[in-house]
C-alpha positions as CSV (number, residue, x, y, z in Angstrom):
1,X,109.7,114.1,100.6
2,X,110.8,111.8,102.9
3,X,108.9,110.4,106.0
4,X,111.7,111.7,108.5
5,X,111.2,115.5,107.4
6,X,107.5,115.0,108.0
7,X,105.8,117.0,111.0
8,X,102.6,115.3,112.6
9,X,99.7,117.7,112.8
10,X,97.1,115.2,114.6
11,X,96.8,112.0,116.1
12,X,93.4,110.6,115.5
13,X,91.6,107.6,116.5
14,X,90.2,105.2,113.9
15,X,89.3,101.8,113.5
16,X,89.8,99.7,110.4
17,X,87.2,96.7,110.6
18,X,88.5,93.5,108.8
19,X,85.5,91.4,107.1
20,X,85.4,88.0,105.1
21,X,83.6,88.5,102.3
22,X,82.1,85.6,100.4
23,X,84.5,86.5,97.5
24,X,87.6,85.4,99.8
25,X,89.1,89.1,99.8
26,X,90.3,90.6,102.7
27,X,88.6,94.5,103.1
28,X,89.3,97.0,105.5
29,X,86.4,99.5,106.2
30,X,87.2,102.8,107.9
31,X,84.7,103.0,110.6
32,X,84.7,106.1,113.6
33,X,82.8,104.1,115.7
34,X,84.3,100.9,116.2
35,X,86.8,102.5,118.4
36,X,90.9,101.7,118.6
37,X,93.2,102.3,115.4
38,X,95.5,105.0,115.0
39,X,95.4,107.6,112.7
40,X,98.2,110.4,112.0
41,X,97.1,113.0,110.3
42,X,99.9,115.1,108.1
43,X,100.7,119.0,108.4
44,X,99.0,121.0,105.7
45,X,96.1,118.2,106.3
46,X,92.6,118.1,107.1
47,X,91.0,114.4,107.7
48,X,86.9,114.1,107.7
49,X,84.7,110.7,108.2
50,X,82.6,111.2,105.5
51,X,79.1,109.3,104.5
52,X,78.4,109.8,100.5
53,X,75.8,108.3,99.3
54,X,76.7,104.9,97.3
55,X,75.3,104.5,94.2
56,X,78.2,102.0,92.6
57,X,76.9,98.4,91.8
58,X,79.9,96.4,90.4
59,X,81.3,92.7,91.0
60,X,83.5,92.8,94.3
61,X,83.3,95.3,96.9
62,X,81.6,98.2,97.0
63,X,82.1,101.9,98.4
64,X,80.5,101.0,102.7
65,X,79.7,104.5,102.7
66,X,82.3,105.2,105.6
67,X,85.0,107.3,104.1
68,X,88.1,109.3,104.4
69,X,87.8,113.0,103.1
70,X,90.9,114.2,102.5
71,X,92.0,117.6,101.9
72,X,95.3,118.9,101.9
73,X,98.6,120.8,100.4
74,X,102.0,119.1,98.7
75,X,102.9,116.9,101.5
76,X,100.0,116.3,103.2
77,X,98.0,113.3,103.5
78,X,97.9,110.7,106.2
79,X,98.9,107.3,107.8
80,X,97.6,104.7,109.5
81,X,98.7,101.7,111.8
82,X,95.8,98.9,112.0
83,X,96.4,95.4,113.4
84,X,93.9,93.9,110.1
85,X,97.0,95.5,107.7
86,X,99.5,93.1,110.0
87,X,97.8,90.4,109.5
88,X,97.6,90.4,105.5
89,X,99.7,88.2,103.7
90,X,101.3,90.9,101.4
91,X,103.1,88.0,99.5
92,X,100.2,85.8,99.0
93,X,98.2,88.7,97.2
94,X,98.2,90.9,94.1
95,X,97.0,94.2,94.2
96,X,96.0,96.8,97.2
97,X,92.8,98.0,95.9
98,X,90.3,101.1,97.2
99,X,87.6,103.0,95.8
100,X,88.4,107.0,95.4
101,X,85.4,109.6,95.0
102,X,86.0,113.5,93.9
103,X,83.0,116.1,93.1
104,X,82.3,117.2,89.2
105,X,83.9,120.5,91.0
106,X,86.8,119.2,93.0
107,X,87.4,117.1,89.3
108,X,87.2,120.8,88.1
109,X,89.2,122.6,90.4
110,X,92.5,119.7,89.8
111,X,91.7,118.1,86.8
112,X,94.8,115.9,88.0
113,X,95.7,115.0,91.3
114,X,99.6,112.9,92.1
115,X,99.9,111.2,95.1
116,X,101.8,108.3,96.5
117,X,100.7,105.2,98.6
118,X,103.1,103.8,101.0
119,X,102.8,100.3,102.2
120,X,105.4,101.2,105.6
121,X,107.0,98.8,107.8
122,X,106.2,99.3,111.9
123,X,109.3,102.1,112.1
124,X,108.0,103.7,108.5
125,X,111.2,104.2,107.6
126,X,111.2,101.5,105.1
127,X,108.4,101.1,102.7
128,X,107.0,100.2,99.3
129,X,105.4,103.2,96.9
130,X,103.6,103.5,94.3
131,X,102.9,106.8,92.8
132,X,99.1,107.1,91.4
133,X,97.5,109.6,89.2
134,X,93.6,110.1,89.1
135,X,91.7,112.4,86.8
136,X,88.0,111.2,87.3
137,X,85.0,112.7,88.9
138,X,82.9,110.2,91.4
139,X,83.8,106.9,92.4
140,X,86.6,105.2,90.6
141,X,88.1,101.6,91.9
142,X,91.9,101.9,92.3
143,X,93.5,98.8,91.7
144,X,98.0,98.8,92.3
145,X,99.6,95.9,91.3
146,X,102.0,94.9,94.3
147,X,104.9,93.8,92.0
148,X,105.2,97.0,90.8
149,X,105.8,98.7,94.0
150,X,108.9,100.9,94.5
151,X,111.6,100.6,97.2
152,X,112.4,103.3,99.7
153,X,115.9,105.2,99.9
154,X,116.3,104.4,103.5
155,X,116.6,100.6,103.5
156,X,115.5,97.8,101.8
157,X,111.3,96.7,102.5
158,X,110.2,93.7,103.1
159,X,106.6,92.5,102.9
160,X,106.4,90.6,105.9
161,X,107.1,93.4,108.0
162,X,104.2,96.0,106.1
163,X,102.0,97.3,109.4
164,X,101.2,100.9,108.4
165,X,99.3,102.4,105.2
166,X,99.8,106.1,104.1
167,X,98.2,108.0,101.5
168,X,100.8,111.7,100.5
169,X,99.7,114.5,98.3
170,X,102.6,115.4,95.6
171,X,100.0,118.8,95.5
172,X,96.8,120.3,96.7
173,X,93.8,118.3,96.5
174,X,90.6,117.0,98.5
175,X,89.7,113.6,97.5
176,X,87.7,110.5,99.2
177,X,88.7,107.2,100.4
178,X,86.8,104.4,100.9
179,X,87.3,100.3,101.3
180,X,90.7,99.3,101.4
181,X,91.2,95.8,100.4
182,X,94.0,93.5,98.9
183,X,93.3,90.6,96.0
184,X,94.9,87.6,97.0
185,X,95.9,84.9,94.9
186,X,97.4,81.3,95.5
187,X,101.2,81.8,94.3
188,X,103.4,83.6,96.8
189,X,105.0,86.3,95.9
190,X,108.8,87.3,97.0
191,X,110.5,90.3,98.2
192,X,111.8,90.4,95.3
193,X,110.8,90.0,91.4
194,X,110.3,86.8,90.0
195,X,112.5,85.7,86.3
196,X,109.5,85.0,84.8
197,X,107.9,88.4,85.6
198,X,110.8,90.5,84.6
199,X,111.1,87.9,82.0
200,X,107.9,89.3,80.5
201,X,108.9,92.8,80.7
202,X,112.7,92.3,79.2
203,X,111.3,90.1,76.2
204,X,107.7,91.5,75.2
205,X,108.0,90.2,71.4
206,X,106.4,87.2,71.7
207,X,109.1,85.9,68.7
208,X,112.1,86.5,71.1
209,X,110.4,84.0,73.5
210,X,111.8,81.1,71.3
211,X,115.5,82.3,71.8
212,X,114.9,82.7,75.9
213,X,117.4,80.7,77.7
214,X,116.9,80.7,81.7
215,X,119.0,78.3,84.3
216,X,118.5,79.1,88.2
217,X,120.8,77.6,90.9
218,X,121.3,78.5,94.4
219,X,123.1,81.8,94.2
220,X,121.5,83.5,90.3
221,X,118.6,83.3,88.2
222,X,119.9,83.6,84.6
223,X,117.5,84.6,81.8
224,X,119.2,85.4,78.2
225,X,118.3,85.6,74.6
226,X,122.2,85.8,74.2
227,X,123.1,83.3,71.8
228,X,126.8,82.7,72.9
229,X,126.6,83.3,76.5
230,X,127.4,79.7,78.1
231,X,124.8,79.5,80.8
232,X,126.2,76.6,82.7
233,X,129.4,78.3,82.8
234,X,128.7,81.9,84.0
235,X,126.2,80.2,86.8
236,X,129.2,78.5,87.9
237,X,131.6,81.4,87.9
238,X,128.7,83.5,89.4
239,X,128.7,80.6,92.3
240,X,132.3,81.3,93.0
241,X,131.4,84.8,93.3
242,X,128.7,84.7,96.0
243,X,130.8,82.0,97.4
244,X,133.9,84.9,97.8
245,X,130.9,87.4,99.5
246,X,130.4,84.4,101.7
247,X,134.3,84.1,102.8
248,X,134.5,88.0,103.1
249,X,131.4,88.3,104.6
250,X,130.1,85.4,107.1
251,X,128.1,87.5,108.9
252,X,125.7,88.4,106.4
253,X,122.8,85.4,106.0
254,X,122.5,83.8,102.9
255,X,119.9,84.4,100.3
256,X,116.7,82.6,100.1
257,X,116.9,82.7,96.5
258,X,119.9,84.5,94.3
259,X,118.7,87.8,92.0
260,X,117.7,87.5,89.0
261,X,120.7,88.3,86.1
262,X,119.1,89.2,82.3
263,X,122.0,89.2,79.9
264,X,120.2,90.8,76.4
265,X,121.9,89.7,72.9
266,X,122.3,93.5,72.1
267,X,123.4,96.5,73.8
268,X,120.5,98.3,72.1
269,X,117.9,95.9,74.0
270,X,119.8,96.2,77.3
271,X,119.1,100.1,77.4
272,X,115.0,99.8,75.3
273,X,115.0,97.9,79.3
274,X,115.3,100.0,81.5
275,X,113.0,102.7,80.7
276,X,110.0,99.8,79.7
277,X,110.8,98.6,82.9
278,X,110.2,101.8,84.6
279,X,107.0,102.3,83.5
280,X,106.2,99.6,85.3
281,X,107.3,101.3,88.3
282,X,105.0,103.9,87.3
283,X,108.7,106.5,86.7
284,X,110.6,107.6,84.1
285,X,114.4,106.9,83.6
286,X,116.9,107.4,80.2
287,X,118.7,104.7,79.0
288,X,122.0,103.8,80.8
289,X,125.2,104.3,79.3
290,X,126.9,102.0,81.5
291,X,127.5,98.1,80.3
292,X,125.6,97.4,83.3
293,X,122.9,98.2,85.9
294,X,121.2,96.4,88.8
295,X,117.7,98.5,89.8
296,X,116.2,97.1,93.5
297,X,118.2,93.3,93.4
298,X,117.3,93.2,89.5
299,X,120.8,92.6,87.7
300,X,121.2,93.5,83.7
301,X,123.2,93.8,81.1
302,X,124.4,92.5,77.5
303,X,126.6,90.3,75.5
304,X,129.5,91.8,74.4
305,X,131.9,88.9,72.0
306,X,135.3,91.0,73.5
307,X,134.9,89.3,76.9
308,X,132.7,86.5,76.1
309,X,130.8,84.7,78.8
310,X,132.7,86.0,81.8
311,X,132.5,89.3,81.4
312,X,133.9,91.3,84.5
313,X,130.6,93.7,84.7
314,X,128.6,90.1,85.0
315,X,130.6,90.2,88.5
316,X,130.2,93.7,89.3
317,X,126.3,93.7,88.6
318,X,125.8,90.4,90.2
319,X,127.4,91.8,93.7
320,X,125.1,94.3,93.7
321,X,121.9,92.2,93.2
322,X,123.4,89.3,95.9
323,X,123.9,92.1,98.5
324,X,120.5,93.3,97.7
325,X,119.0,90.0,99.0
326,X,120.9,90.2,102.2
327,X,122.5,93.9,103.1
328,X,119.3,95.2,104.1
329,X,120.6,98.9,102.8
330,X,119.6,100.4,99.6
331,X,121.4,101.9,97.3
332,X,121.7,105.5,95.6
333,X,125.2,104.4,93.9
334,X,126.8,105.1,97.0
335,X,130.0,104.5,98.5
336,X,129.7,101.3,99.9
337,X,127.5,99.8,97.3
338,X,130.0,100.5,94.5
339,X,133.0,100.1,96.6
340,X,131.5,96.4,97.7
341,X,130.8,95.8,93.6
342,X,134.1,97.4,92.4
343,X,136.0,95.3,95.5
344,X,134.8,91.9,94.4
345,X,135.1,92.5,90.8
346,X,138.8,93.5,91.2
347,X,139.7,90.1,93.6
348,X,138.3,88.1,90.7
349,X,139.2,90.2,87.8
350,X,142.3,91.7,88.5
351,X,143.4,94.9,86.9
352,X,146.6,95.5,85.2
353,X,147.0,99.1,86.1
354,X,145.0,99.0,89.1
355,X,148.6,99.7,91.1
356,X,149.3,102.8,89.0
357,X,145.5,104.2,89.0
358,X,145.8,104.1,93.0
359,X,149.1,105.7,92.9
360,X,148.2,108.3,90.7
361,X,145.0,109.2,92.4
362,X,146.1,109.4,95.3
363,X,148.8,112.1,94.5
364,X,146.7,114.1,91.8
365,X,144.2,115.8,93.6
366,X,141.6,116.0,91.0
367,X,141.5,112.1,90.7
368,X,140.3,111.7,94.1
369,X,137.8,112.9,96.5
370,X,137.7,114.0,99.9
371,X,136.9,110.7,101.8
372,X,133.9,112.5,104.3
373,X,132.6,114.0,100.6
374,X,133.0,110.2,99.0
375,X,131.2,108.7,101.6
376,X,128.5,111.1,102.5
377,X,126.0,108.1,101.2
378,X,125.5,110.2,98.0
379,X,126.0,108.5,94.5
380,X,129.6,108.1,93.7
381,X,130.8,108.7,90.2
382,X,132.1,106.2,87.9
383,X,135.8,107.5,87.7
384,X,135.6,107.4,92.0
385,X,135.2,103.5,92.0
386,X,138.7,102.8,92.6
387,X,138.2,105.2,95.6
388,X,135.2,103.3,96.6
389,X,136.8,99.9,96.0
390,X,139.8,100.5,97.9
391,X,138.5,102.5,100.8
392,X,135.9,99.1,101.2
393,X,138.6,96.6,101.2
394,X,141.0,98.4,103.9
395,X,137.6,98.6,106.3
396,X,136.9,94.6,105.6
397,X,140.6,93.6,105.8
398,X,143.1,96.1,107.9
399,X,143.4,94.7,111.6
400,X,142.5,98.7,112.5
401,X,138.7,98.2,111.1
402,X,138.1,95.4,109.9
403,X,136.1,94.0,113.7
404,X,134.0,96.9,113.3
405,X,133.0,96.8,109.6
406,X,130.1,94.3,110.5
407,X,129.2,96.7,113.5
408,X,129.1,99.9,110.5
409,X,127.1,97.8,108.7
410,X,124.2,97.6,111.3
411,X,124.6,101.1,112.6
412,X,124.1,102.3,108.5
413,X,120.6,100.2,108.9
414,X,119.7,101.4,111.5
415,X,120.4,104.9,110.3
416,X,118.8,104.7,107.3
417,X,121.6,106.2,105.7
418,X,125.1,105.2,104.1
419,X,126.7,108.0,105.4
420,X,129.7,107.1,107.1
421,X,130.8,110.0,109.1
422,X,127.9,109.8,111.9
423,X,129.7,106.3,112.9
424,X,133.3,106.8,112.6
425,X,133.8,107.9,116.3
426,X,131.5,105.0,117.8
427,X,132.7,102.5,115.9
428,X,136.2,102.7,115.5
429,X,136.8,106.4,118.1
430,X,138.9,108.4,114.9
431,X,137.7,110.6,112.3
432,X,137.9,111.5,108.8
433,X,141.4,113.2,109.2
434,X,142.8,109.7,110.6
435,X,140.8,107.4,108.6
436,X,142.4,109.4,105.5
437,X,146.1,109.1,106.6
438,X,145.3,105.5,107.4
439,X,143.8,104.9,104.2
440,X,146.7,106.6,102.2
441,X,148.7,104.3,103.9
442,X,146.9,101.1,103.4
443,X,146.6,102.1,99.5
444,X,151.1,102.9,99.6
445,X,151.5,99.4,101.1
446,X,148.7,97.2,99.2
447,X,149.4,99.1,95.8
448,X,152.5,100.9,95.9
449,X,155.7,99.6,93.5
């Protein structure tokens, strides 16, 4: 469920006490009489302070004995804002960590209890999530890895920005929280995956490690068992690439670091990928069926001897992960994110019959969508892309729109959405029955005989 379509039951008062434990981790406590930090407390929700008694002697730290009792329905659960979570450096540490208690008869009651942990940025709009499932009866410690945190739909997270902590209820339970703490190591993580950690998940056989090929330059990080591929060569042609979103695009800033491309040898390894690399995520997805797929800035796909090294989907894939890095929206396959990819791959791999598949979609009308139903910010089909593609390029280039594509851009972040309808009128005063007849037009002149 998503945060927006949440209704507030409570607002409590809490404060989360940040100590320096010998052991160099940072904890937060819940304490009710320290006095300061807020607390929101969920419909369908019930919050207690709660004082078990401890009996848990392991290394690190311990249950404090000032607790969170939650109980609640699917969808309940709670938040909370605390300066100490502000002041963490999420990309200097490893896992959020806690300590979770349930009675032998609340373990009895839901032998299995879902919920997700959000790690929210100060709007809570844009998070990371993990989903967690515990099963135990008494005090269990919780440990999430923070690389394998999910994005939210609304816009891209970032870890710098992580002031607010929430625990969500997929169903009803009553469980207890205690000691909140994060692991920190020396390295720094990203915002995004490292090569060498997705590296480790795209090439478990420890024989395949041998064939590994890897080459990072400013704009990619390539990592390939591909035997063929010419590495040098596709980071070049990838350089012209970001170097084209660059001319198109000089508003956007420029990526700290480029996203991470793994080319497999086979198609059968490229699609064994995706759903190992779920489970990381903790979800479930099928194999793709498409010669490519980019999950959260993460580009893939395989080597295929037909195209060789530059492989149009190697541009299409790669456009996707760049604009991850710096077009702070995410993706659900939408309008805009394919039209961008399908745009950029047709400039630099142009399309025989790209002129006839415009012309014919646009006057057969079960080749083309309605353009307030394309760009509703719902994922886009495959056999729309042209649509996508073309609708994109008239926004970025007709003298009509293409001042206030950079303005769309913000107003879709700050929306949270990729629908395009809500902006039409502020940005550019028409609607969807002009930008349609000025977008048949636009397609007649750019791809007509």
């Amino acid at each position: 469920m998503a945060f927006t379509a949440w209704r507030f039951a409570a607002a409590w008062l809490l404060w989360l006490e940040l100590l320096a434990p010998a052991f160099a981790r940072e904890l937060l406590t819940f304490d009710p009489t320290a006095g300061g930090e807020q607390l929101t407390v969920l419909a369908k929700s019930k919050l207690e302070f709660w004082q078990p008694e401890v009996a848990v002697s392991e290394k690190g730290p311990s249950p404090a004995g000032r607790a969170l009792r939650l109980s609640g329905e699917a969808g309940g659960g709670f938040v909370t804002k605390s300066k100490a979570l502000g002041e963490v450096d999420w990309r200097k540490s490893v896992t959020l960590a806690f300590w979770v208690y349930r009675s032998a008869e609340e373990a009895k009651t839901h032998p299995a209890v879902v919920l997700d942990v959000h790690l929210m940025e100060e709007d809570r709009q844009a998070y990371f999530w993990r989903k967690l499932e515990v099963n135990h009866s008494g005090w269990k410690k919780i440990e999430m890895p923070l690389d394998w945190f999910r994005w939210s739909h609304s816009r891209i997270p970032r870890w710098g920005k992580v002031r607010s902590l929430a625990f969500l209820f997929r169903e009803s339970a009553t469980l207890t929280i205690d000691t909140v703490w994060t692991e920190p190591t020396e390295t720094t993580r990203g915002d995004f995956p490292s090569g060498e950690l997705v590296a480790s998940v795209a090439f478990p056989n420890k024989d395949s490690e041998t064939q590994l090929r890897s080459l990072e330059t400013r704009d990619v990080q390539l990592v390939t068992n591909a035997k063929a591929l010419d590495l040098e060569q596709l980071a070049g042609h990838l350089a012209s690439v970001a170097k084209e979103i660059r001319r198109e695009m000089p508003f956007l800033p420029e990526p700290v670091r480029g996203p991470v491309f793994v080319i497999f040898q086979s198609r059968d390894e490229y699609r064994q990928f995706a759903p190992r690399y779920a489970r990381q995520l903790n979800c479930e997805v099928n194999p793709p069926e498409t010669a490519g797929f980019t999950v959260e800035g993460l580009c893939t796909s395989s080597w295929d001897a037909q195209y060789g090294t530059l492989r149009p989907v190697y541009t299409h894939e790669f456009v996707h992960g760049y604009l991850a890095r710096t077009l702070p929206l995410a993706t659900q396959e939408d309008w805009l994110h394919e039209g961008l990819a399908s745009r950029f791959q047709l400039t630099i791999h142009p399309q025989a019959n790209l002129n006839e598949m415009v012309r014919d979609g646009l006057k057969t009308p079960m080749r083309h969508d309605p353009l307030k139903q394309l760009c509703d910010g719902r994922r886009v089909a495959t056999n729309r892309y042209w649509q996508a593609a073309t609708i994109c390029q008239m926004l970025m280039t007709d003298e009509r729109y293409r001042a206030g594509f950079p303005v769309l851009l913000e107003r879709l972040r700050d929306s949270k959405s990729n629908d395009l309808g809500p902006h039409l009128e502020p940005v550019w005063q028409t609607d969807f029955d002009k930008l349609t007849a000025d977008w048949r037009a636009f397609c007649e002149r750019e791809f007509g005989e």
